[in-house]
C-alpha positions as CSV (number, residue, x, y, z in Angstrom):
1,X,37.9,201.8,89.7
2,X,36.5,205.7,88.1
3,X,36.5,203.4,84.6
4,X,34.7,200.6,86.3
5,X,32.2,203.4,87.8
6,X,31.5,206.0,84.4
7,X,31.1,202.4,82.5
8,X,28.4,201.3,84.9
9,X,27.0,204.8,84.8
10,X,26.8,205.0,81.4
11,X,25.1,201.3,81.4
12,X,22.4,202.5,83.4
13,X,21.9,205.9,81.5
14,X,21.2,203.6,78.2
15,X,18.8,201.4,80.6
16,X,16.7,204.6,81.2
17,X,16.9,205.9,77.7
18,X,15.5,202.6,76.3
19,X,13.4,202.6,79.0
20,X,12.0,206.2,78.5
21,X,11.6,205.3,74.8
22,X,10.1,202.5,75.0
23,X,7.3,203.9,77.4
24,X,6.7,207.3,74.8
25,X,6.2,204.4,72.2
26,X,4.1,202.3,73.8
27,X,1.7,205.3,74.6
28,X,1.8,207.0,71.4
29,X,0.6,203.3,70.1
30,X,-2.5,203.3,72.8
31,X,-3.2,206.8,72.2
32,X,-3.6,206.0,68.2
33,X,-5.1,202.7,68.9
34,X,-7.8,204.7,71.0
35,X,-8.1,207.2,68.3
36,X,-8.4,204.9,65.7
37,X,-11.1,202.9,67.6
38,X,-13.5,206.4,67.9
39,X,-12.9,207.6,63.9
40,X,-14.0,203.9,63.1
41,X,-16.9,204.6,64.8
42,X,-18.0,208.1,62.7
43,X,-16.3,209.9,65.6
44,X,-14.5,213.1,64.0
45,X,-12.3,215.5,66.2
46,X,-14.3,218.6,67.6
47,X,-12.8,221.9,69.8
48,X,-14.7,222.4,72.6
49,X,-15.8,225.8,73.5
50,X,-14.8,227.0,76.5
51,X,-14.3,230.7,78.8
52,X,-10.9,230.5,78.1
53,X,-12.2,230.4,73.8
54,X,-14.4,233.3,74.9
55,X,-11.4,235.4,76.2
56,X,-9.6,234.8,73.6
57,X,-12.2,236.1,71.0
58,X,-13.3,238.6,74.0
59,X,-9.3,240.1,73.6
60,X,-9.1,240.3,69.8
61,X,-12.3,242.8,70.0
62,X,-9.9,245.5,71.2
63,X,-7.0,244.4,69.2
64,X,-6.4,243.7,65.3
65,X,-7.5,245.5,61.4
66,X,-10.4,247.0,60.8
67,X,-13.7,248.0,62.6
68,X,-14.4,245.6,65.4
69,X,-17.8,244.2,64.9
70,X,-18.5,242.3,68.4
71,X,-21.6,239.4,67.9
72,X,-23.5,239.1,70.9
73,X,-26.3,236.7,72.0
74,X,-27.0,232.7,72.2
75,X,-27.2,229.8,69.9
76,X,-29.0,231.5,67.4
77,X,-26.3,234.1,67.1
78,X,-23.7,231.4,67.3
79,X,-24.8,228.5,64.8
80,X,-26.2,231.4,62.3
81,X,-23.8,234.1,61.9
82,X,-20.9,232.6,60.2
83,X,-17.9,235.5,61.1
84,X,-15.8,234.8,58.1
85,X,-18.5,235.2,55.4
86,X,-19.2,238.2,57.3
87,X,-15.6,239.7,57.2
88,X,-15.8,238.8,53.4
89,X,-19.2,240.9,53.0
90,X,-18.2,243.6,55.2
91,X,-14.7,244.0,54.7
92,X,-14.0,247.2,56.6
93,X,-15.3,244.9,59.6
94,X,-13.7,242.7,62.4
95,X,-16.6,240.0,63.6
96,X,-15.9,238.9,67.1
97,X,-18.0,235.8,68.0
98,X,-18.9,236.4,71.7
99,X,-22.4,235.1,71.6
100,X,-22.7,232.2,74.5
101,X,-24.9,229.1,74.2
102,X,-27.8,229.2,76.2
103,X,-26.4,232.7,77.9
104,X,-28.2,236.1,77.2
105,X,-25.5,238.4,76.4
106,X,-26.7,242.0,78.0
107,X,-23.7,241.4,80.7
108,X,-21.4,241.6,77.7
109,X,-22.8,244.7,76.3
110,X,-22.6,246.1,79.8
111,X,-18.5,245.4,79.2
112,X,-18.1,246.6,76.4
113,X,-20.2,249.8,77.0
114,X,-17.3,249.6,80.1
115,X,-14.4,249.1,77.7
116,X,-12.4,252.5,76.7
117,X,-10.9,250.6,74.2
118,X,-13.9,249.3,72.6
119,X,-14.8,251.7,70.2
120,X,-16.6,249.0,67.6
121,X,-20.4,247.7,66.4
122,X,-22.5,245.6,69.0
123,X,-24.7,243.5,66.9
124,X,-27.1,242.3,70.5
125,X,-29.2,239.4,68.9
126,X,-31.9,239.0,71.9
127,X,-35.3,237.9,71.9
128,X,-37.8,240.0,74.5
129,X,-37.2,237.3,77.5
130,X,-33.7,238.2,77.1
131,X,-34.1,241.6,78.4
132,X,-35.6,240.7,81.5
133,X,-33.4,242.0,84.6
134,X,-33.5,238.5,85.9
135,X,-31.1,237.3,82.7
136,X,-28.7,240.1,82.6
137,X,-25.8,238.5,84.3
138,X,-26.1,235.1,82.2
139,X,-22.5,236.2,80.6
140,X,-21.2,237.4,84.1
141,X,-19.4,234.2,84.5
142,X,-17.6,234.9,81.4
143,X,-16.9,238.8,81.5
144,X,-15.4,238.0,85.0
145,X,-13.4,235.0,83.9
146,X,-11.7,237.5,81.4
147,X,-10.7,240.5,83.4
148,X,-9.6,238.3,86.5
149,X,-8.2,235.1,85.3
150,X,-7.0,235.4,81.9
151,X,-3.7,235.7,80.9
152,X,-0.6,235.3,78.3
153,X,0.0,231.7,79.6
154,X,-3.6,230.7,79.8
155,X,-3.6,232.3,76.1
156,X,-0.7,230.3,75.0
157,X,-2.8,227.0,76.7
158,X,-5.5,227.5,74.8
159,X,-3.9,228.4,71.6
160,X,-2.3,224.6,72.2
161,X,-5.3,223.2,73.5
162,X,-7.7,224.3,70.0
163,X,-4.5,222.4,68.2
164,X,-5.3,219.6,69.6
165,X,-8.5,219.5,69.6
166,X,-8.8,220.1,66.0
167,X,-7.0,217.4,64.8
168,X,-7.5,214.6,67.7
169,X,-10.7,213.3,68.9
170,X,-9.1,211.9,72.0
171,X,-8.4,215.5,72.4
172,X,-12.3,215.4,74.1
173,X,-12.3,214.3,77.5
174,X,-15.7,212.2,76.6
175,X,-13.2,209.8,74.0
176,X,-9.6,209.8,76.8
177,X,-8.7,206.5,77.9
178,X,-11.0,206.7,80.9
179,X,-13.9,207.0,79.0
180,X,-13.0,204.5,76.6
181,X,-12.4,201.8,79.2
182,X,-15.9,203.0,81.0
183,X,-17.7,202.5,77.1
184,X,-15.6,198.8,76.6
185,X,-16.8,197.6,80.0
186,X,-20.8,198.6,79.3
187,X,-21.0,198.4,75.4
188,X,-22.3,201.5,74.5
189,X,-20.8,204.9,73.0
190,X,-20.8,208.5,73.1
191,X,-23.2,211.2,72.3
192,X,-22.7,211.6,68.6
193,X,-22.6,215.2,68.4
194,X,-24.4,217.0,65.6
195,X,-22.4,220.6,65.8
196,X,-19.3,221.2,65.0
197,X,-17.5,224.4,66.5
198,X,-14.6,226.0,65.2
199,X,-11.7,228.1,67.0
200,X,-13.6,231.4,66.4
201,X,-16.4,229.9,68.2
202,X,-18.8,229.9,66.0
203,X,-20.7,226.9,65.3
204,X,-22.2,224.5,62.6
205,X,-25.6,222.9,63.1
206,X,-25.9,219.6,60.9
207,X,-29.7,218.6,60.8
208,X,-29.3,215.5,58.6
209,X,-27.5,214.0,61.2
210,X,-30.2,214.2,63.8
211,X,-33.9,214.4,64.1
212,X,-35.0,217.4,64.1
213,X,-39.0,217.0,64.8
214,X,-37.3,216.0,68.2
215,X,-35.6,218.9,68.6
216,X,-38.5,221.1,67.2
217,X,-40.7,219.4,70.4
218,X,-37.4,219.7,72.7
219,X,-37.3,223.4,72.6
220,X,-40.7,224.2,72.4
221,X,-41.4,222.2,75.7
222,X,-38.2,224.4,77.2
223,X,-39.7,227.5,76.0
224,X,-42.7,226.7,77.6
225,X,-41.1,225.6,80.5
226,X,-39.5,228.9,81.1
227,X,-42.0,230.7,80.3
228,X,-44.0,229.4,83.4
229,X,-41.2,229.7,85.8
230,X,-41.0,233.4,84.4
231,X,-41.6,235.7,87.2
232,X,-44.8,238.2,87.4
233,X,-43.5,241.3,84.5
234,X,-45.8,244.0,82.6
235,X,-44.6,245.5,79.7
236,X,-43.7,249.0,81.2
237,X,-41.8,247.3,84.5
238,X,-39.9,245.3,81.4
239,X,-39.0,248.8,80.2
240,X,-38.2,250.6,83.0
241,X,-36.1,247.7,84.1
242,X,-33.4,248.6,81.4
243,X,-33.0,252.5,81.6
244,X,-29.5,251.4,82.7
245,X,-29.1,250.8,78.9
246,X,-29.0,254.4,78.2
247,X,-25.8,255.1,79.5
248,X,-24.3,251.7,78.0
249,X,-25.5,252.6,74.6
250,X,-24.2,256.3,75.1
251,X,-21.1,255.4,76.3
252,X,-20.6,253.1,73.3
253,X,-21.6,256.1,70.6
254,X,-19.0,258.3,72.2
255,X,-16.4,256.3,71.1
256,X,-17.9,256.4,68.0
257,X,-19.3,253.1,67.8
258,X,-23.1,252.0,67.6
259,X,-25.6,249.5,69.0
260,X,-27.7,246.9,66.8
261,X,-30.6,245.5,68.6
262,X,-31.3,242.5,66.5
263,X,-33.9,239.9,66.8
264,X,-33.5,236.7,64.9
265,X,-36.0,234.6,62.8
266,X,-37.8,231.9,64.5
267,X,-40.9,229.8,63.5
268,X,-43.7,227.8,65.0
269,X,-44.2,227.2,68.2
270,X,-41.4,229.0,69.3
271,X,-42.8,231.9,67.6
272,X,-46.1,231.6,68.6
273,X,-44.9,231.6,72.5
274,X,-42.8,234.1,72.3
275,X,-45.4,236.5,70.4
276,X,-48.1,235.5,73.2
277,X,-46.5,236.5,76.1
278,X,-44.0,239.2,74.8
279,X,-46.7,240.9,72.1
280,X,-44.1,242.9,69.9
281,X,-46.4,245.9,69.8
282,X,-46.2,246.0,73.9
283,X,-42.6,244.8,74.0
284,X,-40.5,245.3,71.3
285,X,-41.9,248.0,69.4
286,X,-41.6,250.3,72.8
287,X,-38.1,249.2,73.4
288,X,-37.3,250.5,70.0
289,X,-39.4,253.8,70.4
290,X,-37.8,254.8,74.0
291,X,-34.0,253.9,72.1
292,X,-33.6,256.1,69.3
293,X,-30.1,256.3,69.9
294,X,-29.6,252.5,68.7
295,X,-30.9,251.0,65.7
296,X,-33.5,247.4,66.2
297,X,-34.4,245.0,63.7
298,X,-36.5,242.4,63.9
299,X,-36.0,239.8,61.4
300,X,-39.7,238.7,60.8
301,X,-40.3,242.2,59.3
302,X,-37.5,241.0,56.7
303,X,-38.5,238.6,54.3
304,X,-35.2,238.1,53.0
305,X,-33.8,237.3,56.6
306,X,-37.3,235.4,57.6
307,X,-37.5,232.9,54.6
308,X,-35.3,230.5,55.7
309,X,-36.1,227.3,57.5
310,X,-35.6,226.3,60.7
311,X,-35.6,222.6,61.0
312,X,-36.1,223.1,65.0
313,X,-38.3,226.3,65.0
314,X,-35.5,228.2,66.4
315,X,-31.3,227.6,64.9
316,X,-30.1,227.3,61.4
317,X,-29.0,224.4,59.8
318,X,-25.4,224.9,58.7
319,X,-26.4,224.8,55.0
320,X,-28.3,227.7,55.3
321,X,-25.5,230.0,56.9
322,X,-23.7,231.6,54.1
323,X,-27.0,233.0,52.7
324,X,-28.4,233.6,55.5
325,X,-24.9,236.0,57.0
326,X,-25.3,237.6,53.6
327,X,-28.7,238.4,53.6
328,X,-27.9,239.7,57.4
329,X,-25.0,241.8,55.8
330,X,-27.2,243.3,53.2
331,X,-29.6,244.3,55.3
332,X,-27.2,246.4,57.8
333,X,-26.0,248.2,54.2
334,X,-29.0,248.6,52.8
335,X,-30.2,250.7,56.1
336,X,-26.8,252.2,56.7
337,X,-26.0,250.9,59.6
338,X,-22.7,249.4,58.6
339,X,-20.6,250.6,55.5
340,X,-19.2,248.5,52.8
């Protein structure tokens, strides 16, 4: 009977086994199928950026060789500073890519300014609407998400996560099975998306593979937009507002570090709005003047950082990048700002 009983045993053990193996094969073929469905399509694997990304690049600005050279600011920052031709121009340097999309980054500066350990280069790319009090806790969100959530095993998730991302296009929750079914069903397909980020977050604009007339329209009409919806400001209640930058900036020198205020090239009617209701000799030529104790460029007072083109008035076509981080790198040396 025991002989009769380990036999059957081991009968069903195999049963599950094949079972098991049978189901790991059969969604290992779905998952390629659906894969090789979206690449057949022009679809290409992307990482996604994420708080969890930002903590992770947020973390290495305290930790690793060299002096850490933390990149604040938005999309302009993000798609135009490229952090490794950086590193190769400015050796001595560690670029940290903690600019956000769409987020003004004076919240991060604030936690840095807070960080003991921070003892580094803020580069704070950030346009005069930027420094209005009503945008300084854009990056909140992502400051907070660091100190209080972030962890090793979240680290280790992400780490994973990036893997995956980079090599799968599934990987996007847009292309997972539910999606597909959803885009079988009705016939159509995905957003084919024109940037391409990387796992130091930053980011690479392609403008051949979009139009960018309708992006030049698309942010002017935002800038335009938020420019209405701006509430009532003067230039002297815009500085007054950020007298709490003194201590930030002093905090940060202590430690021996420094503070670049930087203000990145854009054209047309960007420019043109900007310039009209932010005039740079009310608004950021007094900035400058009543913060000694931080260096400020302006990149249209640079012809070798202005000449490029913007195909949408305002972000860098991915071409464009390598020159234009050099010419960025140069500048900072040429002033003294930053050492070679």
């Amino acid at each position: 009977m025991p002989s009769s009983i380990s036999s059957s045993d081991s009968a069903q053990g195999r049963r599950w086994l094949t079972a098991w193996i049978v189901a790991i094969v059969l969604a290992v073929m779905i998952c390629w199928g659906v894969e090789a469905h979206w690449r057949a399509l022009n679809y290409r694997p992307n990482i996604l950026d994420s708080r969890q990304l930002w903590s992770q690049q947020r973390k290495r600005v305290d930790r690793g060789k060299g002096i850490a050279l933390a990149l604040l600011g938005a999309s302009r920052t993000e798609f135009g500073i490229d952090p490794k031709r950086l590193h190769e121009r400015l050796p001595r340097y560690r670029p940290v890519m903690l600019a956000v999309d769409a987020h003004y980054p004076l919240a991060t500066l604030r936690d840095l300014a807070a960080d003991e350990d921070f003892r580094g280069v803020v580069l704070c790319d950030l346009d005069a609407v930027g420094y209005l009090h009503l945008f300084w806790d854009m990056q909140q969100p992502y400051v907070d998400y660091f100190h209080k959530q972030w962890t090793p095993s979240w680290n280790l998730h992400r780490h994973l996560l990036t893997d995956w991302q980079r090599v799968a296009v599934i990987a996007n929750p847009a292309f997972g099975w539910k999606a597909s079914l959803m885009h079988a069903f009705d016939g159509g397909e995905p957003f084919h998306d024109y940037i391409r980020y990387y796992a130091d977050r930053s980011g690479d604009i392609d403008y051949r593979q979009t139009d960018p007339e309708s992006s030049k329209r698309h942010f002017a009409q935002t800038m335009e937009g938020n420019i209405a919806h701006l509430p009532p400001h003067d230039p002297q209640r815009w500085l007054s507002d950020l007298a709490p930058m003194h201590a930030w900036i002093a905090a940060i020198n202590a430690r021996g570090g420094s503070v670049i205020f930087y203000s990145s090239p854009v054209n047309g009617l960007q420019r043109e709005a900007l310039q009209r209701v932010f005039p740079p000799e009310q608004y950021w030529n007094r900035l400058a003047a009543a913060f000694p104790e931080a260096h400020f460029l302006d990149a249209l007072d640079v012809p070798a950082l202005s000449r490029f083109d913007l195909p949408d008035d305002s972000h860098m076509d991915y071409r464009d990048k390598p020159a234009y981080t050099d010419a960025l790198a140069e500048t900072f040396l040429e002033r003294g700002w930053l050492i070679r």
